[in-house]
Structures are given as C-alpha cells and as structure tokens.
C-alpha positions in Angstrom: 75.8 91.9 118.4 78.0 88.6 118.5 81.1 88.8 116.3 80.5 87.1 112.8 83.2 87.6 110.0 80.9 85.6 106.6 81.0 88.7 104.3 84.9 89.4 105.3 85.9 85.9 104.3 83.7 85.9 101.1 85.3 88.9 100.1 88.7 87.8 100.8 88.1 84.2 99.0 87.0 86.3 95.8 89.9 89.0 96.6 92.2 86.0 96.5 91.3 85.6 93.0 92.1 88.4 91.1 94.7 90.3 93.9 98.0 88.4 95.2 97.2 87.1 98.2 93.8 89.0 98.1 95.8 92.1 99.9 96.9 95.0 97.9 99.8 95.4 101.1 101.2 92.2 102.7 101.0 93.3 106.2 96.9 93.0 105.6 96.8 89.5 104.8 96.6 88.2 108.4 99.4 86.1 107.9 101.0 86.3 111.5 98.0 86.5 113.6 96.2 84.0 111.3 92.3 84.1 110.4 90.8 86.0 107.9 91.5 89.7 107.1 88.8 92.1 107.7 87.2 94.3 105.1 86.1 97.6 106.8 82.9 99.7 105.1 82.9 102.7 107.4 85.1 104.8 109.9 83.6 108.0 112.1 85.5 109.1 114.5 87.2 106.7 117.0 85.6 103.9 115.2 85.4 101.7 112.7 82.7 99.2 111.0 83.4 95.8 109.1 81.0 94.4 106.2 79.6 92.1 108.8 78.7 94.8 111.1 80.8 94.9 113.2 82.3 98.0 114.9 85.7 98.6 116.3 87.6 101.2 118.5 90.2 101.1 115.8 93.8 101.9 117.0 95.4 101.4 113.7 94.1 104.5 112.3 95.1 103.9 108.9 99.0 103.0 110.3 98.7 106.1 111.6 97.9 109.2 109.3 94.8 109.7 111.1 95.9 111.4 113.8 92.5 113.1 114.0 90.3 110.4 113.6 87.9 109.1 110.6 86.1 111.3 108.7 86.9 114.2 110.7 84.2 117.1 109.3 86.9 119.7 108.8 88.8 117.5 106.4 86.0 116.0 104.7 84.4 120.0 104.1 88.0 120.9 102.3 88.4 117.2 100.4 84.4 118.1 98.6 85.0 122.3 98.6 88.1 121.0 96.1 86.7 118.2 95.0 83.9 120.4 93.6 86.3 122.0 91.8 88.0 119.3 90.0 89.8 116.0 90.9 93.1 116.8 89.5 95.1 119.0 86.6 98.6 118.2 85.7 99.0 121.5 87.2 100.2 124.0 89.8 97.2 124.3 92.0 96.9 127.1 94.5 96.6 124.4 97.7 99.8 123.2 97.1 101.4 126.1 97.3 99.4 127.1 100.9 100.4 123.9 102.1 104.3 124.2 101.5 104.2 127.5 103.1 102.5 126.1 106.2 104.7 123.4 106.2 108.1 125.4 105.5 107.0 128.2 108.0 106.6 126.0 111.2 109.6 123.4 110.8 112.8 125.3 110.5 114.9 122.4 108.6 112.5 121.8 106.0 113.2 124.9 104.0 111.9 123.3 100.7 110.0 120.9 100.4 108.7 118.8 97.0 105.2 116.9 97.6 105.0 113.2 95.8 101.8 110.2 96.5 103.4 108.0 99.1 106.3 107.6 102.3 108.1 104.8 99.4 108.3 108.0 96.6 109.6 110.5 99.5 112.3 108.1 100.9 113.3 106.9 97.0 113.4 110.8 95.8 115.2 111.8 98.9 118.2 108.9 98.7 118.3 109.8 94.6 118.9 113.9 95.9 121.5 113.0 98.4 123.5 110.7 96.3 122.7 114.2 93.5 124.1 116.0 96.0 127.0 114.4 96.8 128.0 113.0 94.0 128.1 109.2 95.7 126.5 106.4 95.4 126.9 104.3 99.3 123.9 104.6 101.8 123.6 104.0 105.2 120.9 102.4 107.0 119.6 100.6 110.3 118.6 97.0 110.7 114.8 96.8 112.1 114.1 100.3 110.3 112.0 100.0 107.4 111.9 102.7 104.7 109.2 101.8 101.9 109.3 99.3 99.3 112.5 101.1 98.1 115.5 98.6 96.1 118.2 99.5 97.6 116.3 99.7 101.3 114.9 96.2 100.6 118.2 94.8 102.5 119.2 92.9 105.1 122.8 92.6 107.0 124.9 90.0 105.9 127.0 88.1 108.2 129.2 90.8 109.6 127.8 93.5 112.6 128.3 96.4 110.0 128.4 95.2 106.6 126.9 95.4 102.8 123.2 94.7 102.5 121.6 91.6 100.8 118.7 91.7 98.4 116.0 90.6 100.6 113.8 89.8 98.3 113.7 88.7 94.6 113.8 91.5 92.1 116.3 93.5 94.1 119.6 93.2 92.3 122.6 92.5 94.5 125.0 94.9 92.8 121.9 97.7 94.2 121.6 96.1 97.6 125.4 96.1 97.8 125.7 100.3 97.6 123.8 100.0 101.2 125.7 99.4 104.4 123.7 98.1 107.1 124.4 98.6 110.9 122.6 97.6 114.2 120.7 100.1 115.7 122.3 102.0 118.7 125.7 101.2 117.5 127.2 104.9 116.7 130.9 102.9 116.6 130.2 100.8 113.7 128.5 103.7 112.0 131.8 105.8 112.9 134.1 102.8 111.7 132.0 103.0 108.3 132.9 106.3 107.4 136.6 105.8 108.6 136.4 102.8 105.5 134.1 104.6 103.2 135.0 108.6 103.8 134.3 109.5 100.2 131.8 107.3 99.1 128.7 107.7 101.7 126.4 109.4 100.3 123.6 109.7 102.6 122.6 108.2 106.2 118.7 107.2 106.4 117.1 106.5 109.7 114.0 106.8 111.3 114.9 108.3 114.5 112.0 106.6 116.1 111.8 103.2 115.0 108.2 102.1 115.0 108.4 99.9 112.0 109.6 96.7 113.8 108.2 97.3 117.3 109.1 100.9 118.8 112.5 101.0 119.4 113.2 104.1 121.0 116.7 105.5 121.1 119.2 107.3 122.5 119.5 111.2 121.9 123.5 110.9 122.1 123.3 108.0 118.9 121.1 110.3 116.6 123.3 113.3 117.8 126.4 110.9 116.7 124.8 110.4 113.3 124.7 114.0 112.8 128.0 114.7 113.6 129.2 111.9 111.7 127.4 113.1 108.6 128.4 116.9 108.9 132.2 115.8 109.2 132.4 113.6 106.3 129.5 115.8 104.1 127.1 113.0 103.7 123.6 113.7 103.8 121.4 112.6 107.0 117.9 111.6 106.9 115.0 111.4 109.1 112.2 108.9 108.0 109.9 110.6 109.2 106.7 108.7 107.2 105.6 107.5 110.8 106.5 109.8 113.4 106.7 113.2 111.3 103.7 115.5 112.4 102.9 112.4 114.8 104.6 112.7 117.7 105.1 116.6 117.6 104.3 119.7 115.1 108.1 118.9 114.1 108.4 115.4 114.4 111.1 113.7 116.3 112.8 116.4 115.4 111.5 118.6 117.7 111.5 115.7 120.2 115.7 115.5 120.4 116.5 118.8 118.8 118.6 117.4 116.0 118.3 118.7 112.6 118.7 116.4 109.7 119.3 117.6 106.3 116.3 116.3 104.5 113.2 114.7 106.1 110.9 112.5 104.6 106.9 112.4 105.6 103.7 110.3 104.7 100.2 110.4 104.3 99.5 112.4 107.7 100.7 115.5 106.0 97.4 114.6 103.3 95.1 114.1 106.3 95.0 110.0 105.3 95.0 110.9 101.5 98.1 109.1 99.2 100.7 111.8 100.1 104.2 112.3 100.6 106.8 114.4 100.6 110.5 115.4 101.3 111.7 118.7 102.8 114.7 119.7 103.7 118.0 121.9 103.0 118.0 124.2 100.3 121.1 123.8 99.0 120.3 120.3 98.7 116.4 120.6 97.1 117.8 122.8 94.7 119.7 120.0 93.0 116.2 118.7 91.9 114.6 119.0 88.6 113.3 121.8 86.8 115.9 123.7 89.1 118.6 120.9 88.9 119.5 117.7 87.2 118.3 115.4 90.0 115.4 114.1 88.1 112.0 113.7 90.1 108.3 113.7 88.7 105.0 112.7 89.3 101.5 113.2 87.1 99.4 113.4 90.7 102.0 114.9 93.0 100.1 117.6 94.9 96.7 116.6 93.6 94.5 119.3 94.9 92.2 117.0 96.7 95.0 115.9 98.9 96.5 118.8 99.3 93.4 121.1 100.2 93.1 117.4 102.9 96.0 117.9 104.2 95.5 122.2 105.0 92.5 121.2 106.7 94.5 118.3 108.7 97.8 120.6 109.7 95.4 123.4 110.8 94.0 121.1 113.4 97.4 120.1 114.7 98.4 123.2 114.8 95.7 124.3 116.9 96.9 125.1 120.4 97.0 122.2 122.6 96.5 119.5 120.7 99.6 117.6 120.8 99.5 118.0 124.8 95.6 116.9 125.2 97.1 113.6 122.7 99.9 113.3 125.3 97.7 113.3 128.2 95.3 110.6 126.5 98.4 108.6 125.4 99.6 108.9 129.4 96.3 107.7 130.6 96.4 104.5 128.6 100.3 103.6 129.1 99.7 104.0 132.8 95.7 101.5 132.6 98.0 99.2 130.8 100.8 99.8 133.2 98.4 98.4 136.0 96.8 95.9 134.1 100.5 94.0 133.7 100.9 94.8 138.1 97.5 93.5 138.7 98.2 90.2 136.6 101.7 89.8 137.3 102.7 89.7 133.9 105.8 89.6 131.9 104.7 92.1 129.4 106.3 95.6 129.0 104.8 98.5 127.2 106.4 101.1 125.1 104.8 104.4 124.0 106.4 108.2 122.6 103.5 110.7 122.4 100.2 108.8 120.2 102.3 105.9 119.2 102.1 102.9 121.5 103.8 99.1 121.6 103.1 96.4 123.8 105.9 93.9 123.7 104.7 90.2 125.9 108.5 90.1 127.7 110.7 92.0 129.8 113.9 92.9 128.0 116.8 94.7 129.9 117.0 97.2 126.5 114.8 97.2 123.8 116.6 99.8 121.3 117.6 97.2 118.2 115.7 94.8 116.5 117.9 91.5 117.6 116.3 92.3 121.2 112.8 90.8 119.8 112.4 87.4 120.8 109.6 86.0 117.6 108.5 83.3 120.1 107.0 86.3 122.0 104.9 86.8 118.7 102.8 83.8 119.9 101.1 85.5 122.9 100.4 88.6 120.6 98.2 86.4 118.2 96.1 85.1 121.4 96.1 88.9 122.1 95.1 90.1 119.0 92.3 87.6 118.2 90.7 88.4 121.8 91.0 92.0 121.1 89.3 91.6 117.8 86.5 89.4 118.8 85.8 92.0 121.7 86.1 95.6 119.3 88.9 96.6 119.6 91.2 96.9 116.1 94.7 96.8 116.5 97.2 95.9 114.2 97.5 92.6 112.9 101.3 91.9 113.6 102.8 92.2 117.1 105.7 93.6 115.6 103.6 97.1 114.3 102.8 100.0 116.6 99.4 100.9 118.1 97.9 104.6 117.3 95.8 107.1 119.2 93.9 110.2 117.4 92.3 112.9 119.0 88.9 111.2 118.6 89.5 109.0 121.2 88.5 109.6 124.6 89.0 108.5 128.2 85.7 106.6 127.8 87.4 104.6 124.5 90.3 103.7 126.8 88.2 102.9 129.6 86.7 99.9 127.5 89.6 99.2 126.0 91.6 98.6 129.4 88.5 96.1 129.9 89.3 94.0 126.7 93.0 94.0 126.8 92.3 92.8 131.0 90.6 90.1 128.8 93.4 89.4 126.0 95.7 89.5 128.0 94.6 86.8 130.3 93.7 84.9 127.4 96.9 85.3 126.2 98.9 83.7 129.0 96.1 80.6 129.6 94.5 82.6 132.3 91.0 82.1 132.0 91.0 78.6 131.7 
C-alpha cells in the first residue's frame, strides 16, 4: 500500500478548528519536520496504524511509557477486570495500595510514594514538598532539561553561565521564574558556586540524570555524584526526573544505573502501563510533610484511579519478570551497532547515542555531547529529510530531531532488520545521496 495521508490532513484541518493548533501537545503539531500530523486509529504490538491505513513500526511508543508495546494482553486483561468494576471512586481503592508496595518494595529510595495523573503533577508536587521541607523557596535546574509544563520550570538562563531563570513563555511571572537558578549541564563548579551565594535559600536541586528531553545528553557519574554531595552538605533536597528514564532504563531507573540516591524521584505514565499516571517517591521524612499527614498541600479527584493503577500492576509485573531489561538491552545493542554500520558504510557524519531502550541519532560528530549548547539547530535540517523518508517508508519516529527514539519489548530483531533498511534509505536521502 503506497503512503497516502487525506483522512490525517482532514482531520487535522477540522482539529485546527476547535483545538489550538489542532494538537492537544505542541510537540504533535509537526511544526519542525513540517507536513501534516498523523492521526493514529490502532496500535498492537510493535506497530501502529494511521486513519489512512497506514501502518508503522512505531518507535515513539507513546514518548515512551510503552515499554511493552501496544495493547499488550496482560495490561489490557487488568485495565477491563477493573474496569468491570467501576471507572473511578473518589476513594482508596485496593490497586493502589498493591501498586505502592510493589513500587516501595523494589526501589530502596522511594520509601513513600504519593500517585498523581501526569510527569507535570509529580515534578510540580515534588518541588512544592521540597521547598515544604526546607522551608525555602530557590530551585535549581539544568539548561536542556525539561521538567513538565511546570511555572517556575518554564525558564531559560539569562545572560550569565549560572544565573536566575527568565519566564520563557507568557503566563509565567518573572518574580516565579526568578526563584529558579539555571546552570549548564555538566558544570558541578557553577552548581557548587551557587550554593556558596545562596547556602540558605536552595531549596531543592531538579535534574533528570539522563537528559533525553533535548536529545540524550548523557552524563557524567562524578557530576550527578557532585549534585548529591552538594545537596546533602547544604540540606537542600535533590531530585531525579525520572518521568522518562524511571522504570525505563532499569527496574530502578538511572538510579540503579550510577548508584546515586536522590531524595525524592519523580515518574510518568510507564508506572500506569501508558495510562495518565504519575507519581513522586521518595524519603520519608520528606513525604511525610505532605497533606493529610502534613501541611504540604497536595490533591487530586483521579489520583490513583483504579483503572490505571490495576494498568500499571499488570505493566511492573512484566518488568519485573526476570530478564527483561537484559533481552531490551540486547535488542537496543543490536540496533545501535546496524546503525553503527550503516554511518561506516556511508561515510557519514552522523553519531548515535543510546542508554538501555532509549536511542538518539544526532546528524554531526561532536567532540562531547553532554549540554544542550553542543546542539548545532542547522543539524535539525538533515533530521526533517530523515524523518519524512522514515515516515513515508513505516517507520514512526518522533517528529523532532531533538526527542529520543524508544524500543519495547515487542520489537524484534526482524523489526530492526527493516528498519536498518529504511533508515539505509533516510539517511542517504538525507545527505542528497540518492540523487
């Protein structure tokens, strides 16, 4: 079947008319690869299927919660078994409760842990507990690590290498923007010369300790271990955004990657098996400041809905199944190193980055590629050639070369096989090859 896109672009031309944009999330709208943005009808498995027909190895999994793949028939059993049983209370239910303990049990810093409907809830709700906690009001965070549509997060750096933030975007009041300090990534001194300025006044250090928000930025060990010590010497509060790479790239996250424990972690919808879900976890001490227990107020009418919650048990219990995160290694290995060879055979300057399931392919050669300034945008031109080529061919990958790629566990060699085939193709296309 020859790729067509007239119900997609139908859609989108009425979506336009009643939803800004016609996207309910900006990164949908197609805006830096240009064309159309395609509405999908159907996933199962490794694949997805677009109102036109066609179907897609899809590597975007949802931006990543579905680590096991569409429609996975152990999820979808549990999501109709409590379905059956009602959609949602405004109560304690008993799945939320089974799904705490399994978290809590198997990842030692999360000793408590409150569930909420999205990554943007558990990053808010854990930056209003530290700043509970400690009594301040200043937050720390990295340029080219995004948090969630979160006020004060919504920041950029202002003209100095470590400095107060600046709304970046209207709606965000500057006197908010202005309580968060933003540093370059992979710069521990500017951190440490922050707290030498502000030692009673940080409240909290955020960071996602892998990056994978604005390409994947993968960092040193000895920084994030710098950021702990930091935090434990002046009692602010560190934090792990962990929306992405939480129950992603190991049982415990990056976590269990460098071996550093951060005082409160925040998670996304993996954790609901692709259902809205969130949630922060961490200290006791510090949960304990939160409402009913403490005066850190914190709510939510659909927090631990019983649909998602009895979704995410089914989804844990299959990553915690022996073996899975190294079978998800192995696959992730076998593509990084098809890839690898691809860019040998061609002779291109094109370097791929991967941790685990999560994948990047950046069209340059950079000496380091740890901070965000290391980007060059024009390389963003090659990735829309890329992108288009790849989507006219079936495979679905993100529609912004600055956002990761995703493998589940319903992919196979096969699936890499013909996607080594395409991205051969896209990537010729991409540097004027095949002319």
């Amino acid at each position: 079947m020859s790729f067509t896109e007239t119900r997609s672009k139908a859609l989108y031309e009425a979506a336009c008319r009643v939803i800004p944009g016609g996207v309910n999330s900006p990164v949908r709208a197609f805006k830096s690869v240009g064309g159309t943005p395609i509405f999908m009808k159907s996933g199962k498995g490794s694949r997805i299927t677009d109102t036109d027909g066609n179907t897609y190895l899809d590597y975007c999994c949802s931006w990543g919660p579905l680590i096991s793949g569409h429609a996975h028939p152990s999820i979808l059993e549990k999501v109709i078994e409590a379905a059956g049983n009602g959609t949602s209370f405004g109560t304690p239910n008993p799945y939320e409760l089974e799904i705490a303990e399994l978290i809590t049990s198997r990842i030692s810093h999360a000793e408590m842990i409150r569930f909420v409907n999205s990554g943007t809830e558990a990053v808010m709700s854990a930056i209003r507990a530290a700043r509970g906690f400690t009594g301040r009001d200043k937050i720390i965070k990295f340029d080219g690590c995004y948090h969630g549509a979160v006020d004060s997060l919504l920041v950029n750096a202002g003209s100095g290498l470590a400095t107060f933030g600046i709304s970046s975007t209207p709606g965000v009041p500057e006197k908010l923007a202005a309580e968060t300090l933003v540093v370059p990534l992979d710069r521990e001194d500017l951190v440490e010369d922050l707290f030498s300025r502000f030692p009673d006044s940080i409240a909290a250090v955020i960071i996602e300790p892998i990056p994978a928000n604005n390409g994947l930025l993968l960092q040193r060990k000895e920084f994030l271990q710098k950021l702990r010590d930091l935090t434990s010497r002046f009692g602010a509060v560190l934090i792990f955004d962990e929306v992405i790479s939480g129950f992603r790239v190991a049982a415990g996250g990056a976590s269990d990657l460098y071996g550093i424990r951060p005082d409160l972690v925040t998670y996304g919808k993996i954790i609901g098996g692709g259902f809205p879900v969130g949630a922060y976890a961490g200290k006791r001490e510090i949960m304990s400041c939160i409402a009913p227990v403490g005066k850190v107020y914190q709510a939510g009418t659909l927090s631990g809905n019983p649909v998602a919650m009895a979704a995410g048990i089914a989804q844990l219990s299959l990553l915690f199944t022996p073996g899975f995160y190294e079978e998800l290694e192995q696959l992730g290995l076998y593509l990084e190193t098809g890839i690898r060879n691809l860019i040998s055979k061609l002779n291109l300057p094109v370097t791929p980055f991967r941790v685990g399931s999560v994948f990047w392919l950046y069209f340059g050669q950079p000496e380091t590629m740890r901070a965000a300034h290391h980007i060059d945008p024009k390389t963003m031109d090659f990735y829309r050639i890329y992108f288009r080529t790849c989507l006219e061919n079936g495979i679905y990958i993100a529609p912004s070369g600055y956002e990761v790629g995703f493998l589940s566990s319903a992919h196979t060699r096969q699936d890499i096989d013909i996607t080594l085939a395409v991205a051969e193709k896209a990537l010729k296309a991409a540097f004027g090859m095949n002319r």
